[in-house]
C-alpha positions in Angstrom: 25.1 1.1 -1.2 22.8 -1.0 0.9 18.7 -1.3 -0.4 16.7 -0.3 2.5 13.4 -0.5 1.0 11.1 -3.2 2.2 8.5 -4.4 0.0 4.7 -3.7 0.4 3.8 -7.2 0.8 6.9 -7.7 3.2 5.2 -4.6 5.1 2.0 -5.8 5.6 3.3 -9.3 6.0 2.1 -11.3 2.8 3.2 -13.4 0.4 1.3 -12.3 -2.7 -1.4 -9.5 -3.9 -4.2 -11.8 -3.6 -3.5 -11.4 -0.1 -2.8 -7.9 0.4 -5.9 -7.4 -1.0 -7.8 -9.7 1.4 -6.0 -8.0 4.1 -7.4 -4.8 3.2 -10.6 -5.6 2.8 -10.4 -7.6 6.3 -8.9 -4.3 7.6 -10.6 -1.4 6.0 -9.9 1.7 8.8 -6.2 0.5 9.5 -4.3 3.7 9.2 -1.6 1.8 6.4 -4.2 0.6 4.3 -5.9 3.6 4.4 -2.6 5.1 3.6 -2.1 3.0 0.9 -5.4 3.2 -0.7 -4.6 7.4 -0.9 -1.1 6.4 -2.6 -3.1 3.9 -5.0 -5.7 6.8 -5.8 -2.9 9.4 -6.2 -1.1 7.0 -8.9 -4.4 6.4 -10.9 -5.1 10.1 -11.1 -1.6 10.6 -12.3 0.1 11.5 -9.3 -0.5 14.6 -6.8 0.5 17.8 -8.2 -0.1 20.2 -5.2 2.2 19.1 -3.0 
């Protein structure tokens, strides 16, 4: 079975966190980061148990 998934970093187009995290704060109302900033949220609260 081939592995599909692309990595977050590969996503964004970074090499490391450090610089995912720069690129969010440089880019605060992109519609992915804000995406990603709900997913982070939804994984610190224990995950999203309405849906």
């Amino acid at each position: 079975m081939k592995n599909n998934q692309q990595s977050i970093l590969d996503y964004f187009g970074v090499d490391s966190q450090k610089e995912l995290l720069e690129f969010m704060q440089e880019h605060p109302e992109d519609k992915d980061v804000l995406t990603l900033k709900e997913l982070i949220i939804r994984t610190e609260n224990g995950g999203d148990t309405d849906e």
